[in-house]
Backbone atoms as SQL, in Angstrom:
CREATE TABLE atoms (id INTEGER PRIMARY KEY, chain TEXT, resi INTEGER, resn TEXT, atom TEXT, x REAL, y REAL, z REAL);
INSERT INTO atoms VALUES
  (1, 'A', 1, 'UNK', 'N', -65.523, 10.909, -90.135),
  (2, 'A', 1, 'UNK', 'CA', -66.284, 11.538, -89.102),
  (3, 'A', 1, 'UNK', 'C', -66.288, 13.045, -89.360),
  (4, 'A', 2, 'UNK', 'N', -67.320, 13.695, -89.296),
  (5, 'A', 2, 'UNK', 'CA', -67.596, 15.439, -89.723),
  (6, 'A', 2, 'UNK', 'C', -68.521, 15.948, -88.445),
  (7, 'A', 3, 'UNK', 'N', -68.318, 16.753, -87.748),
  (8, 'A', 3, 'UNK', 'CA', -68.670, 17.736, -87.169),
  (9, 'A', 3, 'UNK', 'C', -68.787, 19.218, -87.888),
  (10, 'A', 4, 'UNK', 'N', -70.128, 19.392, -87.036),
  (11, 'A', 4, 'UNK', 'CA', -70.665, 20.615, -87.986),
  (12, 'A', 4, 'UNK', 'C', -71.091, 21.543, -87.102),
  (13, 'A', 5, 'UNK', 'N', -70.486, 22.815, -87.035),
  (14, 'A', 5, 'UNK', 'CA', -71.292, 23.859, -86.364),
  (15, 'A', 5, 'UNK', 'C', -71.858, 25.074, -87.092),
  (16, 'A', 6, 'UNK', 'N', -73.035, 25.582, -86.972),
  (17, 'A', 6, 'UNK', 'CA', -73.671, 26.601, -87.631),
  (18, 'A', 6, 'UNK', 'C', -74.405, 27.666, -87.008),
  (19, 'A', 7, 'UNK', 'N', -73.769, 28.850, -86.974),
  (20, 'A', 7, 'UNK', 'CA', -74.231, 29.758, -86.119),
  (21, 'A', 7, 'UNK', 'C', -74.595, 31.105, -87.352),
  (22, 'A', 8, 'UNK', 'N', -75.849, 31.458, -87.540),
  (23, 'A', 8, 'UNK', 'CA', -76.248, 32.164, -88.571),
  (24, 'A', 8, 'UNK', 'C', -75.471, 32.191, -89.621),
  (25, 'A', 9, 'UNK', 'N', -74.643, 33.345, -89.843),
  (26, 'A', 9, 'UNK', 'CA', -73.762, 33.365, -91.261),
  (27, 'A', 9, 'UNK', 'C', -72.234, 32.697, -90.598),
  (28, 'A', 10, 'UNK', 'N', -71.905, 32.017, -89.472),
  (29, 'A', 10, 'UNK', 'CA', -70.702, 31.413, -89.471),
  (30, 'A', 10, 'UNK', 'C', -70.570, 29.858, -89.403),
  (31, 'A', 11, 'UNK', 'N', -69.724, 29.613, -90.226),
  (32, 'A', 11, 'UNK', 'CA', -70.158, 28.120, -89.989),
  (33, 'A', 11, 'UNK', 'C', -68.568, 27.229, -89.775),
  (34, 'A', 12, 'UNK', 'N', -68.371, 26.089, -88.997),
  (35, 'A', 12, 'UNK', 'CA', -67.469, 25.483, -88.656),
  (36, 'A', 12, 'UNK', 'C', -67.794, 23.667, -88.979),
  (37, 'A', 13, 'UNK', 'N', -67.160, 23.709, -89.886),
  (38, 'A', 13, 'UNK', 'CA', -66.574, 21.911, -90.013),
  (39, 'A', 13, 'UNK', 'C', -65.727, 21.745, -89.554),
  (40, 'A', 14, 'UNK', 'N', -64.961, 20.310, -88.925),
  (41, 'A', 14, 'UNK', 'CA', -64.204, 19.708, -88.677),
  (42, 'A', 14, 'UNK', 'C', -64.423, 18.263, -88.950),
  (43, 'A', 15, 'UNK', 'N', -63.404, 17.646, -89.786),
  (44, 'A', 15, 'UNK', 'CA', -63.868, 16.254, -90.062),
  (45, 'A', 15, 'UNK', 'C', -62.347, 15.687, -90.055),
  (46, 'A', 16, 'UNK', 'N', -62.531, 14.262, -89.796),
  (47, 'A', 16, 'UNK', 'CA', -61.282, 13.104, -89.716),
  (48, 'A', 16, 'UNK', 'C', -61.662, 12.104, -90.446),
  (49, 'A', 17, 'UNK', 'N', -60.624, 11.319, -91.226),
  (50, 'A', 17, 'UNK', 'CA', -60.952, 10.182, -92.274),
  (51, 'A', 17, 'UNK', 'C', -59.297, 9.733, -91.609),
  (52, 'A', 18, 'UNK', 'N', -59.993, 8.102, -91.794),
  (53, 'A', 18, 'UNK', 'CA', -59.092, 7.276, -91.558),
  (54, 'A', 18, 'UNK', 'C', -59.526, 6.089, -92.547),
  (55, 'A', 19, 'UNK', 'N', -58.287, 5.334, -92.779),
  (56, 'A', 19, 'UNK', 'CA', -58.281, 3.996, -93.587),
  (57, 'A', 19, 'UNK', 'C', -57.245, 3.170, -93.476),
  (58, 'A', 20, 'UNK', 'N', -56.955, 1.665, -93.662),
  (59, 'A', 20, 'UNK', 'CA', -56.078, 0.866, -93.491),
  (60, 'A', 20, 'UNK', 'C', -56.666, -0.126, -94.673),
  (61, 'A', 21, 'UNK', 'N', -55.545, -0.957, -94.862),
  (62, 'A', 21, 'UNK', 'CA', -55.255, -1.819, -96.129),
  (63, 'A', 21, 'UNK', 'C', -54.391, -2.806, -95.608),
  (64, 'A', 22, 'UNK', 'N', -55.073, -4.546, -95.662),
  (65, 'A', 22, 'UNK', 'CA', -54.038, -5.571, -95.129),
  (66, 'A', 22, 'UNK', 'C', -53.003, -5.114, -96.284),
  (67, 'A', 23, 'UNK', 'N', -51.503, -5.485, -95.430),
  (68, 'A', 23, 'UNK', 'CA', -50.140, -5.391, -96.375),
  (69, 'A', 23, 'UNK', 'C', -50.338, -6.516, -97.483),
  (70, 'A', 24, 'UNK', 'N', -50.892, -8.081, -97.126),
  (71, 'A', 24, 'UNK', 'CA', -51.041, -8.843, -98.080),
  (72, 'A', 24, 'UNK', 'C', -52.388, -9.983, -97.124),
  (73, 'A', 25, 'UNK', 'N', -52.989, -10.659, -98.252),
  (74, 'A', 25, 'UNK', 'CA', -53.526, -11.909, -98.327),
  (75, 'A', 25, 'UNK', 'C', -53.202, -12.841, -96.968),
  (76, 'A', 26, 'UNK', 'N', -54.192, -12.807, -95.782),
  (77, 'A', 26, 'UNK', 'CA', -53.559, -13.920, -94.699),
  (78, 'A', 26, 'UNK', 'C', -53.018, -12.974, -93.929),
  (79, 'A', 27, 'UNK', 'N', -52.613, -11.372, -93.982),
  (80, 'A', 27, 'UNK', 'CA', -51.615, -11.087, -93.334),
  (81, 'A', 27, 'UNK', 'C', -52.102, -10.362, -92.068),
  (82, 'A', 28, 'UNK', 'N', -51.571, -9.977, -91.226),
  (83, 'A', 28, 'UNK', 'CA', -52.769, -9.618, -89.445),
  (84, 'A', 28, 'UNK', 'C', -51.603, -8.106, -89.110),
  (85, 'A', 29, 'UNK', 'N', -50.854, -7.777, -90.875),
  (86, 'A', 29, 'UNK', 'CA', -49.999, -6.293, -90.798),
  (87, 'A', 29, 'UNK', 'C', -50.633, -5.633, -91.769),
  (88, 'A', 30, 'UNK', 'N', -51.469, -4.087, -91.043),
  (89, 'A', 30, 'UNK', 'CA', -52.234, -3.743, -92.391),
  (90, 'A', 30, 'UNK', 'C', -51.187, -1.944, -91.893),
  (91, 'A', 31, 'UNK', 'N', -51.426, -1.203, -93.422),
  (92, 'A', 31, 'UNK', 'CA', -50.489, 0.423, -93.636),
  (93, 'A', 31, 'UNK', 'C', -52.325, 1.082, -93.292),
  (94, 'A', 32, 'UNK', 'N', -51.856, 1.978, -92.838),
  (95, 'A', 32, 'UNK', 'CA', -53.199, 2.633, -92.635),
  (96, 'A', 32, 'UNK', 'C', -52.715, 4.325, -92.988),
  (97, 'A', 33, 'UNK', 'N', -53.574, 5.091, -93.014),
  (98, 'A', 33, 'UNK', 'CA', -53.757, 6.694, -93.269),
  (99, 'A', 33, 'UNK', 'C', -54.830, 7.243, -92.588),
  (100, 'A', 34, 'UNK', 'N', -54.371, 8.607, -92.287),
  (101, 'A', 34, 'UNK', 'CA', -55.471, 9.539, -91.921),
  (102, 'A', 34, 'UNK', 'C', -55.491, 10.718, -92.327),
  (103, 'A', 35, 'UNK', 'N', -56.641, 11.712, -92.152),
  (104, 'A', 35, 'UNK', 'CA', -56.698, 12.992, -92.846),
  (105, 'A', 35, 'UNK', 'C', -57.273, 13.993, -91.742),
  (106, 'A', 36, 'UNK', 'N', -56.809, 15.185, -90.669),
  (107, 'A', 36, 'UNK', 'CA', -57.729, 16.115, -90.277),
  (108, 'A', 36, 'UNK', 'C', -57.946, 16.960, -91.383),
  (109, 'A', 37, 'UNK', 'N', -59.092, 17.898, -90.969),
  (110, 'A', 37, 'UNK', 'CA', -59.352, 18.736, -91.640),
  (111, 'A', 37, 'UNK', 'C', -60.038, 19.798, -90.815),
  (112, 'A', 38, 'UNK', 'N', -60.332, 21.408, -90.737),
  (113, 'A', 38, 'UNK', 'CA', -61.147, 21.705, -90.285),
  (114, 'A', 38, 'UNK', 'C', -61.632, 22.827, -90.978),
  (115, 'A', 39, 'UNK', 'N', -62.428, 23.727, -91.625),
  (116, 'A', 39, 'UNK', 'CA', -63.568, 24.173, -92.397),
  (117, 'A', 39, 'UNK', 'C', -63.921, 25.729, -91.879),
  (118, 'A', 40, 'UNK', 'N', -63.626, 26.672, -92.125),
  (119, 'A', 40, 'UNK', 'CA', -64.113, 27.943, -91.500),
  (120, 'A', 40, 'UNK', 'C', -64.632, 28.303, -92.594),
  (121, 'A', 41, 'UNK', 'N', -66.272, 28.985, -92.588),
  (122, 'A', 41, 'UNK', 'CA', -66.770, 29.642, -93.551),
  (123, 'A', 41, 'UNK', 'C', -68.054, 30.803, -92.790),
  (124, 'A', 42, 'UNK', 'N', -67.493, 32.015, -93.432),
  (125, 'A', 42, 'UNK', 'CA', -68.598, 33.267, -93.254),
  (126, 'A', 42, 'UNK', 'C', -69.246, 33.698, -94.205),
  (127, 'A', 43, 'UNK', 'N', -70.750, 33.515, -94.141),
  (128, 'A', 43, 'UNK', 'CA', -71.094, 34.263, -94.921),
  (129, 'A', 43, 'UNK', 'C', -71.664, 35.639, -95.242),
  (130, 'A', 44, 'UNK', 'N', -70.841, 36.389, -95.819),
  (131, 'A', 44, 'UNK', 'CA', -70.957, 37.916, -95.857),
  (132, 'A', 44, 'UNK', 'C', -72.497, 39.049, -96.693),
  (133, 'A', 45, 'UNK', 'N', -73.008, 37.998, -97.203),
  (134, 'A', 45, 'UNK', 'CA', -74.099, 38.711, -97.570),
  (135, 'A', 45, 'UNK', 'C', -75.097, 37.030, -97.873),
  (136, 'A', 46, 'UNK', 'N', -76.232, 37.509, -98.927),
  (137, 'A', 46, 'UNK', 'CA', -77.074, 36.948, -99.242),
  (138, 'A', 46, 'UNK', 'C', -76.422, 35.815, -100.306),
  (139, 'A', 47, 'UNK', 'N', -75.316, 36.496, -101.592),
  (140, 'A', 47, 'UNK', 'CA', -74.127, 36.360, -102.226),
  (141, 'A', 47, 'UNK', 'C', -72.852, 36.187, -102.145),
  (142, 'A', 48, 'UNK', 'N', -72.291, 36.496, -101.074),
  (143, 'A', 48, 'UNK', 'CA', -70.996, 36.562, -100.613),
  (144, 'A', 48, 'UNK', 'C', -70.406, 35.541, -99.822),
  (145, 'A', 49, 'UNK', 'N', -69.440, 34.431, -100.030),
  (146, 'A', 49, 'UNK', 'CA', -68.888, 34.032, -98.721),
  (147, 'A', 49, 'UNK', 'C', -67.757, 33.670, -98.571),
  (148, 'A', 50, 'UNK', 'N', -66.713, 33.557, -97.677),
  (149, 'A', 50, 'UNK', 'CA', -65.475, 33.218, -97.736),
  (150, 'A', 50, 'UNK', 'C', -64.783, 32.448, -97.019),
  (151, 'A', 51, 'UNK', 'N', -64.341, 31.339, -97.380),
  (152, 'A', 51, 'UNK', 'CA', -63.973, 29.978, -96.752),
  (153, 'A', 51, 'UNK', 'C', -62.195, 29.589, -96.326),
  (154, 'A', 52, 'UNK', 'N', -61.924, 29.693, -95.221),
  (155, 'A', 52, 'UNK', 'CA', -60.747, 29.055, -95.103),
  (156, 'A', 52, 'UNK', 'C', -60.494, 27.543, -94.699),
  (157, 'A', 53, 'UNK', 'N', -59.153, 26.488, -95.038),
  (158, 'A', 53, 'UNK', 'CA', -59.853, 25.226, -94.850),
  (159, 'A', 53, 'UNK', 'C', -58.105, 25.128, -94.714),
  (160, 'A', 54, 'UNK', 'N', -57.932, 24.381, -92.976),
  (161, 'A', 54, 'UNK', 'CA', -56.497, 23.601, -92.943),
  (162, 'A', 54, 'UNK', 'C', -56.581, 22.133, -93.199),
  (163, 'A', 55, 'UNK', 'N', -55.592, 21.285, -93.520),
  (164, 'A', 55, 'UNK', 'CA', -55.760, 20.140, -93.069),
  (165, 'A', 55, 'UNK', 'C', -54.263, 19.441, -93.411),
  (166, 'A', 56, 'UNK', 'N', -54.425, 18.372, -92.733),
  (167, 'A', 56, 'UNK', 'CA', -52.984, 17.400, -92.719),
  (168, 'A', 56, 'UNK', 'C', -53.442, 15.995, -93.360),
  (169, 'A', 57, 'UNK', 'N', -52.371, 15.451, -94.198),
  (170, 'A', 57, 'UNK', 'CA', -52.768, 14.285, -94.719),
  (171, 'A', 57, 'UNK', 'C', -51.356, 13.658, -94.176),
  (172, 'A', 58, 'UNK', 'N', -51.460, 12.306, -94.080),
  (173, 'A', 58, 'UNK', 'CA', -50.674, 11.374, -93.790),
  (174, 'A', 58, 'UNK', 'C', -51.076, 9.884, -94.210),
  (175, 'A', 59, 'UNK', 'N', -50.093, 9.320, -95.210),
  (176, 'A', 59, 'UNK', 'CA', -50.205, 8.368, -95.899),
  (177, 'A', 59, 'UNK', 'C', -48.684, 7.970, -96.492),
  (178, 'A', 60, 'UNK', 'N', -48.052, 7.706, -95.199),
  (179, 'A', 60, 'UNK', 'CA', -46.430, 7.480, -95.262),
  (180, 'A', 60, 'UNK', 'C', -46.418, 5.824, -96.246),
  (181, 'A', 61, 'UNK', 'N', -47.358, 5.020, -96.372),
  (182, 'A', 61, 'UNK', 'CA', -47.184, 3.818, -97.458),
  (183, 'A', 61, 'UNK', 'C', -47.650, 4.005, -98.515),
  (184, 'A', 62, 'UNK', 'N', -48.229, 4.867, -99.042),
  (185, 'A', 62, 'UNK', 'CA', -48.778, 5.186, -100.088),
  (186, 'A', 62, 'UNK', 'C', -50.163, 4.361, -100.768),
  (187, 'A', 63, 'UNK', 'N', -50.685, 4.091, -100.132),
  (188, 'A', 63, 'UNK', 'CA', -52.183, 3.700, -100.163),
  (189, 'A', 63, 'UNK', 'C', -53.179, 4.737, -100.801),
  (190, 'A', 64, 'UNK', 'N', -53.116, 5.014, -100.623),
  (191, 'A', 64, 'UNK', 'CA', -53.964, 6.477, -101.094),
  (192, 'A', 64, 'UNK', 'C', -52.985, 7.570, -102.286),
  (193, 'A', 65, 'UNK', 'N', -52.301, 7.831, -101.901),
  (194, 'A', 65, 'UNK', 'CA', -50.839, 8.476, -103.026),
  (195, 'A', 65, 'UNK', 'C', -49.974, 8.283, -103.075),
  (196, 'A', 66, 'UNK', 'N', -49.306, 7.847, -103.946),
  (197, 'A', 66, 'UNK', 'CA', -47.987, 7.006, -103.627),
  (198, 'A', 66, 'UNK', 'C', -47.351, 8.081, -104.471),
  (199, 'A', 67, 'UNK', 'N', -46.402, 8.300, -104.167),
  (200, 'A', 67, 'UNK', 'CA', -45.218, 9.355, -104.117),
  (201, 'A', 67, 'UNK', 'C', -43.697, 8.663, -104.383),
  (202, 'A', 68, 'UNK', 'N', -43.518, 7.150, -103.792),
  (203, 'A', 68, 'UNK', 'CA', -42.292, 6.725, -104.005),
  (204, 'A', 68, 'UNK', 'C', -41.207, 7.678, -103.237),
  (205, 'A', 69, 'UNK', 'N', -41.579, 8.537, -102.195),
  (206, 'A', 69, 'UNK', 'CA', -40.302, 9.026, -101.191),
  (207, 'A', 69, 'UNK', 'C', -40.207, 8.000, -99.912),
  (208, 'A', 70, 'UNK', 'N', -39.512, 8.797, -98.807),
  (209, 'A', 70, 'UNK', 'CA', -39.097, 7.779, -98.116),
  (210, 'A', 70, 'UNK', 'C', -40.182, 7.647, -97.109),
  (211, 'A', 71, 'UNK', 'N', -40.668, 9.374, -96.605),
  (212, 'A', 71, 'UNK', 'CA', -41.753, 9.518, -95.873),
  (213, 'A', 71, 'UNK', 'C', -42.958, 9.316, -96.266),
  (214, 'A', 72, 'UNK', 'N', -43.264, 9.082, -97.720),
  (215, 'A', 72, 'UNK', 'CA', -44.800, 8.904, -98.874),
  (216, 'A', 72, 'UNK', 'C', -45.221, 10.701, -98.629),
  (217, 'A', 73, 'UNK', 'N', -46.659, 10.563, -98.747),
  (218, 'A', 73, 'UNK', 'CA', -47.449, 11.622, -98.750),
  (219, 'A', 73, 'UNK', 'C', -47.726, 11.927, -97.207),
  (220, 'A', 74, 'UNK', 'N', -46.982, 12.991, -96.395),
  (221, 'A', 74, 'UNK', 'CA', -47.269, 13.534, -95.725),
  (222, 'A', 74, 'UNK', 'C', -47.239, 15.182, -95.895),
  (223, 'A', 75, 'UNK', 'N', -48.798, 15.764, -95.955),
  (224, 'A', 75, 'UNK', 'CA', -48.946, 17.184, -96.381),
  (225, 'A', 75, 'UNK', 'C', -49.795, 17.802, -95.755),
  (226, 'A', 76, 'UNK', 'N', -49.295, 19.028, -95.411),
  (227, 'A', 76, 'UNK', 'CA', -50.148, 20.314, -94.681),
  (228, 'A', 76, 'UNK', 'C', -50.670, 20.976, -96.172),
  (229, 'A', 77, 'UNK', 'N', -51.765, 21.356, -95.715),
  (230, 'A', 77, 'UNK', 'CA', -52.406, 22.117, -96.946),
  (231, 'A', 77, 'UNK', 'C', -53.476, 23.523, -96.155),
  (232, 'A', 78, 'UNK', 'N', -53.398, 24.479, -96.856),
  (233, 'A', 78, 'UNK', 'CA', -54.534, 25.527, -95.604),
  (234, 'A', 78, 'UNK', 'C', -55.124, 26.036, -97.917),
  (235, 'A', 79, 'UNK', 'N', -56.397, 26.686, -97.639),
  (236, 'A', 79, 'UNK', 'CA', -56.392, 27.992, -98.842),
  (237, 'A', 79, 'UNK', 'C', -58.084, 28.658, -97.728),
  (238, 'A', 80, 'UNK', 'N', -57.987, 29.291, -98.914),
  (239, 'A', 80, 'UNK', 'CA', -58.794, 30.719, -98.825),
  (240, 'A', 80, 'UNK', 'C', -59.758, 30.717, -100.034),
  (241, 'A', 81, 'UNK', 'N', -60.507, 30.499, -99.836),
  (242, 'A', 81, 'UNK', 'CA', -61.547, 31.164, -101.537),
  (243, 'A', 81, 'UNK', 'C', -62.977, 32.080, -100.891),
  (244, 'A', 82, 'UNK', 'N', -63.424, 32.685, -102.209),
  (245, 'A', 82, 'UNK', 'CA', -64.432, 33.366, -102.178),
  (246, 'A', 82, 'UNK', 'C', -65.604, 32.656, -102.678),
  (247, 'A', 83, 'UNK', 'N', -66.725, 32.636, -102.585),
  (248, 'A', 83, 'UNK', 'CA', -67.380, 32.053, -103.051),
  (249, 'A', 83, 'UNK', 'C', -68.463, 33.261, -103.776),
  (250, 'A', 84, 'UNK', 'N', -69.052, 32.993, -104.843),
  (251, 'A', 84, 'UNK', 'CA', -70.253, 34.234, -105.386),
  (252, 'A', 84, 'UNK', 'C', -71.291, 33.083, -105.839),
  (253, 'A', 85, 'UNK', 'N', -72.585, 33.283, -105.450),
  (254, 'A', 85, 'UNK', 'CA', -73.659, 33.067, -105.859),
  (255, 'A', 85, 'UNK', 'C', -74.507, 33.151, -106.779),
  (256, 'A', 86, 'UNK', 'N', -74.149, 32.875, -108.120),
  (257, 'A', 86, 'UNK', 'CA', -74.309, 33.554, -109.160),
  (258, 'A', 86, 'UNK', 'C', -75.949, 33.501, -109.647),
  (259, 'A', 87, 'UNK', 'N', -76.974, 32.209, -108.883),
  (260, 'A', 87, 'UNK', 'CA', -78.221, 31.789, -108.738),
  (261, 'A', 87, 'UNK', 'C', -78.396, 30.627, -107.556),
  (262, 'A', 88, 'UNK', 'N', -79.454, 30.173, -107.526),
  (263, 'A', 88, 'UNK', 'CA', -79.474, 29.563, -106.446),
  (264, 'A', 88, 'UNK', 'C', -79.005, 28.025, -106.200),
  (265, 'A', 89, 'UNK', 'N', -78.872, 27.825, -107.950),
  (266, 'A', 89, 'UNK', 'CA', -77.904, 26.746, -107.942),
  (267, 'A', 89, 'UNK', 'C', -76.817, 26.361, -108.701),
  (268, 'A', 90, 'UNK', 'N', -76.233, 27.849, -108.966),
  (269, 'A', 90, 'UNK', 'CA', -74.943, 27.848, -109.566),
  (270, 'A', 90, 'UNK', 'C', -73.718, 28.853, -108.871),
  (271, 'A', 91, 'UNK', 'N', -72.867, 28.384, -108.059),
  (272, 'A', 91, 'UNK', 'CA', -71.941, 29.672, -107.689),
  (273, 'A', 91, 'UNK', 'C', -70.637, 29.335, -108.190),
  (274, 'A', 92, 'UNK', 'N', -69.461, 30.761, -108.282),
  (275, 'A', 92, 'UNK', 'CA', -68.639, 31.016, -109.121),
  (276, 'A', 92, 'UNK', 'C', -67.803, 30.706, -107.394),
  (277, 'A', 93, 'UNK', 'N', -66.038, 29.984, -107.636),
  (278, 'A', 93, 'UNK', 'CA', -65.783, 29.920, -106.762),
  (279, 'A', 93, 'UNK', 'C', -63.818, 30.604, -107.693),
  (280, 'A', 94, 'UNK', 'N', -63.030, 31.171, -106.637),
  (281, 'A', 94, 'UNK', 'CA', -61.778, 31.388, -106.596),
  (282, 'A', 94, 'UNK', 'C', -61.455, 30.856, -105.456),
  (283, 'A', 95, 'UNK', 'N', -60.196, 30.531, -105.588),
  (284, 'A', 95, 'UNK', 'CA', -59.542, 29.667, -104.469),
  (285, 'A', 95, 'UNK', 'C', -57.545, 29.812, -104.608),
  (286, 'A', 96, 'UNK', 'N', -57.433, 30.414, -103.615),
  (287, 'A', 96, 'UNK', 'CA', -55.741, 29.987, -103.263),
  (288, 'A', 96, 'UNK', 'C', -55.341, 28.930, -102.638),
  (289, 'A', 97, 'UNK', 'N', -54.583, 28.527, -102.730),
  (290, 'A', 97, 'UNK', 'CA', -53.913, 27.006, -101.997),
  (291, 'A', 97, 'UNK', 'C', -52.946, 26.943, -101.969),
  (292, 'A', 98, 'UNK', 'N', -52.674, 26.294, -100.810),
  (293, 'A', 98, 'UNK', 'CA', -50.823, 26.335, -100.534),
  (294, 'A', 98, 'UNK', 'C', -50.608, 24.673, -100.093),
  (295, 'A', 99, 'UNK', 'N', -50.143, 23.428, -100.506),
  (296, 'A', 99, 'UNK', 'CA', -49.254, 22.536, -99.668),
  (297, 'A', 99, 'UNK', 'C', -47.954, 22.499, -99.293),
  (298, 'A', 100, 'UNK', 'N', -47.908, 21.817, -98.740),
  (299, 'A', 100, 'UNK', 'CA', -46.384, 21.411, -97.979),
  (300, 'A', 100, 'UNK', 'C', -45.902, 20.546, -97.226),
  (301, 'A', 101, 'UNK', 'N', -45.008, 19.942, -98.255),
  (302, 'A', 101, 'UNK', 'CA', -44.580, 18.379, -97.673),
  (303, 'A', 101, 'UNK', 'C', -43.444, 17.886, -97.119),
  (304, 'A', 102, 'UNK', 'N', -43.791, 17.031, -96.413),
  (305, 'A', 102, 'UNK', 'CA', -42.289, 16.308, -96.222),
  (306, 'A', 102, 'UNK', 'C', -41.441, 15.815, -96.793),
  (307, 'A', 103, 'UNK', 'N', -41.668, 15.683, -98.067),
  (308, 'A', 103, 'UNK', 'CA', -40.549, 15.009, -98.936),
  (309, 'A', 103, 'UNK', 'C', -40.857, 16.151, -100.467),
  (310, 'A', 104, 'UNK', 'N', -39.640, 16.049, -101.313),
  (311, 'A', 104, 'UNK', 'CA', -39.772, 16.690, -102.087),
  (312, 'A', 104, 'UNK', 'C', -40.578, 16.379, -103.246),
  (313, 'A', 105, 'UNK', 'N', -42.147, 16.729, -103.298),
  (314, 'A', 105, 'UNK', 'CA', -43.280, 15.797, -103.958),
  (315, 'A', 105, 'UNK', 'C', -43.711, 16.451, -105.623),
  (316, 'A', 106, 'UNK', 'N', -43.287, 17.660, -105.213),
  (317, 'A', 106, 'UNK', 'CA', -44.355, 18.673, -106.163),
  (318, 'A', 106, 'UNK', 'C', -42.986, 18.982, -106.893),
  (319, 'A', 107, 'UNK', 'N', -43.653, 18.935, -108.486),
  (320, 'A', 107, 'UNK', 'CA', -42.808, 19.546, -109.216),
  (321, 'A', 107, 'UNK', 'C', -42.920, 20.980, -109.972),
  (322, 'A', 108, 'UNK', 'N', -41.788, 21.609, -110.171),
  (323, 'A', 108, 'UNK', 'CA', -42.067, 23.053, -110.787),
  (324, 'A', 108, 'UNK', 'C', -40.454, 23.632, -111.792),
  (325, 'A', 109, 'UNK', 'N', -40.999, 23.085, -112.821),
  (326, 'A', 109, 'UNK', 'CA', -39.965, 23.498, -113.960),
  (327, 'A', 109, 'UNK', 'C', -39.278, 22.485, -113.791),
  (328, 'A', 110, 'UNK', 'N', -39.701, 21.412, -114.049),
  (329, 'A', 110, 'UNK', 'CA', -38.638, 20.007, -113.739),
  (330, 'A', 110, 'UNK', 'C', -37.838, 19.850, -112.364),
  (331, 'A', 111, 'UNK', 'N', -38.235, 20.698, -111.681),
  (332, 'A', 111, 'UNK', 'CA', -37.350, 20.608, -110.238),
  (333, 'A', 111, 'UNK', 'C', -38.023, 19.961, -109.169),
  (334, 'A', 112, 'UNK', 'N', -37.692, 19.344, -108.253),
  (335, 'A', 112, 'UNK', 'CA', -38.712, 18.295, -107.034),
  (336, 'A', 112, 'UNK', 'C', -38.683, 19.808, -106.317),
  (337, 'A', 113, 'UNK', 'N', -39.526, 20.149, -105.322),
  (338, 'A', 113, 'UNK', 'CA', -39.901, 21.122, -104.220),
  (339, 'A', 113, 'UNK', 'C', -40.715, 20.720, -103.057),
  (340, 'A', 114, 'UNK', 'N', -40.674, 20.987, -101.814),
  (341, 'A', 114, 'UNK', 'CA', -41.395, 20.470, -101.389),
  (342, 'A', 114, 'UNK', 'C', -42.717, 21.441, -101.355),
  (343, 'A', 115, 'UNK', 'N', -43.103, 22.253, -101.735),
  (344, 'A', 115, 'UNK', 'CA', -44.154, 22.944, -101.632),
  (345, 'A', 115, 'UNK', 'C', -44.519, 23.199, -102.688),
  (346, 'A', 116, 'UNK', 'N', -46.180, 24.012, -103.039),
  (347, 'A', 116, 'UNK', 'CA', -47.173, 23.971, -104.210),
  (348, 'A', 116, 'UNK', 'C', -48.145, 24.962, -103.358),
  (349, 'A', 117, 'UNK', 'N', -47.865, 26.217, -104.580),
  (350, 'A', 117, 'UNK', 'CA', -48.771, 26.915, -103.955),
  (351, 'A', 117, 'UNK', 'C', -49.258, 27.668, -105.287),
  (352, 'A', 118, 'UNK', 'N', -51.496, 27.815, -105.912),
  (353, 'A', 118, 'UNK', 'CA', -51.440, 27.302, -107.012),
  (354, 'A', 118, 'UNK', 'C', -52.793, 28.259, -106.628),
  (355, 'A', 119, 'UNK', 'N', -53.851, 28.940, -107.304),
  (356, 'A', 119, 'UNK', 'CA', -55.066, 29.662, -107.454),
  (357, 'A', 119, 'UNK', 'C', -56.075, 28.977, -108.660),
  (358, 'A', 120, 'UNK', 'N', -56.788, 29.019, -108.273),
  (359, 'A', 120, 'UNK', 'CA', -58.023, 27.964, -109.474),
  (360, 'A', 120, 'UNK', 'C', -58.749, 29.109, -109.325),
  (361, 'A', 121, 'UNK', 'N', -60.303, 28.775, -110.162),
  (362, 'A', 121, 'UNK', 'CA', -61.702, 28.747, -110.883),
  (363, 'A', 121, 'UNK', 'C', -62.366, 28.016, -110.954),
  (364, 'A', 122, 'UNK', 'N', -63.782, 28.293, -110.512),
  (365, 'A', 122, 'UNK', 'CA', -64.916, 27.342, -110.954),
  (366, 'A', 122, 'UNK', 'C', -65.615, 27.865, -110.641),
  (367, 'A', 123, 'UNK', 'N', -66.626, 27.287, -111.884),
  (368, 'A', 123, 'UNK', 'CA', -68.278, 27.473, -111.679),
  (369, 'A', 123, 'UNK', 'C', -69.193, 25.950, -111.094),
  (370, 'A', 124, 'UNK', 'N', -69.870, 26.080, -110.336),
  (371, 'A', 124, 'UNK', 'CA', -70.393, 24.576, -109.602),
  (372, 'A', 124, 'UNK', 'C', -72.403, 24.955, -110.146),
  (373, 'A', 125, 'UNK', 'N', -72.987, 24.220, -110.954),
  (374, 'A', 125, 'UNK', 'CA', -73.932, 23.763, -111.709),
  (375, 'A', 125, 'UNK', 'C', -74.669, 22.601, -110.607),
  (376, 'A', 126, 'UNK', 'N', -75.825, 23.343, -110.079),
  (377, 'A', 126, 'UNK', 'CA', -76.421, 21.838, -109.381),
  (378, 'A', 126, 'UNK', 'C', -77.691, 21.757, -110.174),
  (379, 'A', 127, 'UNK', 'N', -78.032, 20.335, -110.394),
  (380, 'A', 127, 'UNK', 'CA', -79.617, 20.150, -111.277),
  (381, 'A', 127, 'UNK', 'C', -80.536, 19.475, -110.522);
């Protein structure tokens, strides 16, 4: 489910995903998951825009990511990127990101942690 609000250059998503999986064949016990999310984006010029995005995942059976902890995949995640417009159907994107979990998921130098916090690149090509 996505909700969308758009007010000239500000714009607001909010969306929820849910799913479940019978445990087995015949069985009336199913593991289920869900995801909020919600979407802040301004855009600062004709070129310019900048997006913040929280959301929570929960998928304690691992249906979706299995992790093998005790709690599975339960994670807060928020980032920040810029977006540039490089034509009308190609823009350049940077992005920070931070998760953070309940169990110690993410690794860094061979060590379990529970957090991951990581900056990308991309260029997005539409035809």
């Amino acid at each position: 489910m996505v909700c969308s609000i758009f007010l000239d250059n500000f714009h607001v998503t909010a969306g929820f995903d849910y799913g479940m999986e019978q445990q087995s064949e015949g069985s009336s016990d199913y593991n289920s998951w869900y995801s909020p999310v919600v979407i802040v984006k301004v855009n600062l010029n004709d070129q310019w825009s900048v997006s913040a995005r929280g959301e929570y995942y929960v998928d304690e059976n691992g249906i979706i990511i299995a992790t093998g902890t005790e709690n599975g995949f339960q994670t807060t995640g928020c980032s920040l990127n810029v977006d540039y417009k490089i034509r009308e159907n190609a823009v350049w994107r940077i992005e920070g990101r931070t998760l953070n979990s309940k169990d110690k998921i993410f690794t860094k130098d061979d060590t379990a942690e529970n957090g991951s916090t990581f900056v990308t690149t991309s260029i997005t090509i539409a035809f």
